[in-house]
C-alpha positions, 0 to 999 in steps of 0.5 A: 369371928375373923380369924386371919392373920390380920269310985263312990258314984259307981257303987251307988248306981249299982244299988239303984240297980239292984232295986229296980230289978227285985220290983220287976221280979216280985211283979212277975211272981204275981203274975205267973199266981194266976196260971194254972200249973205252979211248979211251971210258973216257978221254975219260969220264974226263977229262970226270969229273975235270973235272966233279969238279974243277969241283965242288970248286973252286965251293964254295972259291971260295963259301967265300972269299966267304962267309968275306970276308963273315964278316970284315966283319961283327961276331961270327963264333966257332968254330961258325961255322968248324966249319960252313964246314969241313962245307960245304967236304967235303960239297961235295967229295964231290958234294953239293948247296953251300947257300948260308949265311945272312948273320949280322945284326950285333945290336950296338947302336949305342953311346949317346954320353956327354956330356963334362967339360965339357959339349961334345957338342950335343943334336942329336948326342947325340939323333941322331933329333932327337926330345928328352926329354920332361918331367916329365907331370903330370894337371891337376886334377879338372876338367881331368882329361877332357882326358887322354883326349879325342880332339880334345885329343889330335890337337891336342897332335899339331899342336904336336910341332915346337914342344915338341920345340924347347923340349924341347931347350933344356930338356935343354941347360938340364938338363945344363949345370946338372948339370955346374955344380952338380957342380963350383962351388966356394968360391973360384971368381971369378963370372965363372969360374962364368958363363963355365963356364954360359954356354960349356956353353949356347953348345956345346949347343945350338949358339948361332947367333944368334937361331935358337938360343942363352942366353935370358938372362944368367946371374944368380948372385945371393949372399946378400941379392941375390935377382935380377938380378945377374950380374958385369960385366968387372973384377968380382972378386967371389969365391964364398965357403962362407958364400954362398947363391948363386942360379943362373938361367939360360936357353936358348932354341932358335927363341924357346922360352926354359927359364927354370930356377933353382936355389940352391947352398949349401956350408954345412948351415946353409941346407938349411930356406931351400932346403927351403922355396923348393923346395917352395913351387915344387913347390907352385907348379907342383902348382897350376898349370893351365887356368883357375886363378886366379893369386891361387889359386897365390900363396895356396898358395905363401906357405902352404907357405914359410912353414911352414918355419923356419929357424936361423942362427947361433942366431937363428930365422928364419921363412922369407918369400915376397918378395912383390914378386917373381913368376913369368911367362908366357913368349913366344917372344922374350920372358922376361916375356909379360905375365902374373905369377905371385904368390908371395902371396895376394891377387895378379891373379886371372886364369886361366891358359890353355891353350898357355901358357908359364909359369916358376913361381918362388919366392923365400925370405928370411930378411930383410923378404921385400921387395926394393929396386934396388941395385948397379951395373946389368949386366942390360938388354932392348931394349923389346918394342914399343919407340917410333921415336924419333930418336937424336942419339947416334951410338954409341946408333945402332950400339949399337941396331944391335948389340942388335937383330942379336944378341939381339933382345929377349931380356935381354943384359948388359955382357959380351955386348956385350963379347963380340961387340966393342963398345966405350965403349958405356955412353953409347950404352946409357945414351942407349938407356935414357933414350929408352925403347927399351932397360929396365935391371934392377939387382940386386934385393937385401932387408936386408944380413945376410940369406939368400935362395933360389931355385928356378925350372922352366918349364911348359907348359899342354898340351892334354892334360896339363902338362909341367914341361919342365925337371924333372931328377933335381936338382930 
C-alpha cells in the first residue's frame, strides 16, 4: 500500500482359567491318597489348591487390567490377543506373570485445515505459536559474511518474538488472500469482495483492537485507478471480466503491519501487464539490501518493466513505471515510515538499513504512467505526530476519540467507522482534516481508458539475511 500524498473375551479367559486349576488340584488330591498320614495330606492339599488358585486368579486379574489398558490406547490387533492368551496358561500352569509393556500410541496428531471461508485463527492452526518463516534470501556479494557471523546471528536470535509476530500476520495475509484469489469473480459488488477479505482478516488473527487486527483498508483499485480506492456504504460498483482489479490489503499483530498486493485479471488479454509488474517487483526485492541505494532499486525497477510490451485490443503498449508511485519503509503503527522506494531512476539516494521494514511495490500502466487524485475520497489516517489543536466542532471531538481508540494511526476508511456505530460523522472528519490532525488520501487514478497493475510483498532487513515475509506459493 502507498500511502503518500502523492470385555467378553476377558471373561472367557478367566473360566478357561479356572478349569485348568480345579485339573491340577483333583490330580494332586490322588496323590497325597497314597501317603501314609491323611489329615497331613489334607490339610497339604488345601493349602495346594489355595495356592494354585491364588496363582491362577493373579494373572486374571492382571489381565483385566492390562487389557482396560489396551482399550484405551490406540492400535491393539490379534498379536496382541494371541499374547494375552499365552500369558494367561503360563500363568496358570505356575509360571513366572511378566508384566507386559505399554504399547506407545504413535498417532500423530492431526494437522488442522483451515476452512471455506477462512475461519480458524493462526494461533489454532500453529498450536506452538511459533509461524512460518518467509522466503530467505542471501543479501548480495558484500553482505554475504553476515550469513555466518557469529554475532549477527546471536542478534537475530534477540529479535525472535518480533519476526514471529510479523510472521503471523503474513500467513494470516497468505491464506485470506489465497481464498480471495480463488473465489472473486465478475459480478461480485466490491464490497462483497471487501467484506470477504476483511471477515478473513478480522478471524485469523483474531482482531482485537490495536493489539492485533487490518493495517489497512482494503483497496480494490479497477482499471485506470492504481491505488487507494476501496468502496464507501451505498457504493454498487460491480466487478466486471474486463476489469484489472488491484488488491491491497494488510495485517498487522503488535503494530507489525504486512503490507501485500497483488492484481486479479479474468481476461488473457492482460497477463504482459501483470507479468511485467511481477517481475519489476521481484526485481525489487532481488536488489534490496543493507546499504543499497534507493536510487539503485528505482533504476533496476523501470529497466526491467519497461522491457515488456503489452496488446490490447489491437493497439501495442509499452508498459510504464508510474513514477509518482513508490514503496516504503514500515514502522510499528505506521504503513509509511519515512523512507520511499522509487520505482524510477534518479530517486533519493539513500541507503537502506539494517532492521528495517520495507514493502517493495511496483505499479504498471498502459496509460501516461503518471497519477492525479480523483473520485470521492474513502481512505484517511490520524497524523502520526499530529498538532494539539482546539476543536470547536463537537462531533470532530468524539470522532478524534473514536479513531485514536480503534485504530490509532493506522489507515481507516468510512466503513470503518461505520462499523464500529458512528454516525453523521463527515463534518467532525472533514473538521479533523481541515486542523491537520486526520490526511485523506483519494483514489490515485492515470488517464481514463487505461490499465494498470500491481504487485506488493513486505521484507524485512535482517541481520543475517533478508526474508520476504509474505512470499507464497501465489506470487
Amino acid at each position: 500500500m502507498t500511502l503518500e500524498n502523492t470385555t467378553a473375551d476377558i471373561t472367557d479367559k478367566g473360566v478357561n482359567t479356572d478349569k485348568v486349576v480345579n485339573t491340577d488340584a483333583e490330580t494332586q488330591v490322588q496323590d497325597t491318597d497314597n501317603t501314609s498320614d491323611q489329615p497331613a495330606a489334607s490339610a497339604s492339599k488345601k493349602n495346594k489348591k489355595k495356592k494354585k488358585t491364588s496363582a491362577a486368579a493373579a494373572p486374571a486379574e492382571g489381565e483385566t487390567k492390562e487389557e482396560n489398558n489396551n482399550e484405551a490406547a490406540d492400535g491393539d490387533d490379534d498379536d496382541e490377543d494371541d499374547e494375552d492368551e499365552e500369558g494367561a496358561n503360563n500363568n496358570a500352569s505356575g509360571t513366572t506373570a511378566t508384566k507386559k509393556k505399554k504399547k506407545k500410541n504413535n498417532k500423530k496428531k492431526k494437522k488442522v485445515t483451515q476452512t471455506e471461508p477462512p475461519t480458524i485463527p493462526m494461533t489454532k492452526m500453529f498450536p506452538s505459536k511459533i509461524y512460518p518463516e518467509g522466503e530467505q534470501c542471501e543479501y548480495n556479494e558484500e553482505n554475504l559474511w553476515r550469513t555466518t557471523n557469529e554475532e549477527k546471528r546471536a542478534l537475530e536470535r534477540q529479535m525472535f518474538d518480533q519476526y514471529n509476530d510479523v510472521r503471523r500476520a503474513a500467513e494470516v495475509h497468505r491464506q485470506v488472500r489465497q481464498y480471495a484469489q480463488r473465489n472473486v469473480k465478475p459480478g461480485m459488488s466490491m464490497i462483497e469482495i471487501c467484506d470477504m477479505i476483511e471477515n478473513g482478516t478480522r478471524n485469523l488473527v483474531e482482531a482485537n483492537g490495536m493489539e492485533s487486527g487490518i493495517g489497512f483498508p482494503t483497496g480494490c483499485s479497477l482499471n485506470h485507478c492504481a491505488a487507494h480506492y476501496t468502496p464507501n456504504a451505498g457504493d454498487k460498483t460491480v466487478l466486471q471480466y474486463k476489469d484489472v482489479c488491484k488488491i491491497d490489503f494488510g495485517v498487522h499483530v503488535g503494530g507489525r503491519i504486512i503490507d501485500s498486493a497483488f492484481t486479479l485479471t479474468f481476461d488473457p488479454v492482460y497477463d504482459n501487464l501483470l507479468a511485467a509488474v511481477k517481475d519489476a517487483t521481484n526485481t525489487g526485492i532481488k536488489e534490496a539490501g543493507i546499504d543499497v541505494r534507493l536510487c539503485d532499486i528505482g533504476a533496476a525497477i523501470q529497466e526491467v518493466m519497461e522491457s515488456y510490451e503489452v496488446e490490447i485490443e489491437g493497439k501495442t503498449y509499452q508498459v510504464k513505471p508510474i513514477r509518482n508511485l513508490n514503496g516504503h519503509s514500515i514502522d510499528p503503527y505506521k504503513i509509511h515510515g519515512g523512507k520511499s522506494v522509487p520505482i524510477v531512476k534518479g530517486g533519493d539516494q539513500t541507503k537502506m538499513e539494517e532492521g528495517e521494514y520495507f514493502a517493495i511495490e511496483t505499479f504498471g500502466s498502459t496509460g501516461r504512467g503518471y497519477v492525479h487524485e480523483d473520485m470521492e475520497c474513502s481512505h484517511y489516517m490520524r497524523v502520526y505526530d499530529a498538532p494539539r489543536v482546539p476543536l470547536r466542532v463537537p462531533k470532530a471531538k468524539t470522532l478524534l476519540n473514536t479513531i485514536n481508540k480503534e485504530f490509532g494511526t493506522l489507515p481507516f476508511c468510512r466503513r470503518y467507522l461505520d462499523r464500529v456505530g458512528e454516525q453523521k460523522y463527515m463534518l467532525g472528519l472533514r473538521n479533523l482534516v481541515e486542523v491537520g490532525i486526520v490526511d485523506e488520501y483519494p483514489p490515485l487514478v492515470d488517464i481514463k481508458g487505461s490499465f494498470t497493475a500491481q504487485y506488493e510483498h513486505t521484507l524485512v532487513l535482517k541481520p543475517t539475511r533478508k526474508e520476504v515475509l509474505s512470499r507464497g506459493d501465489d506470487y
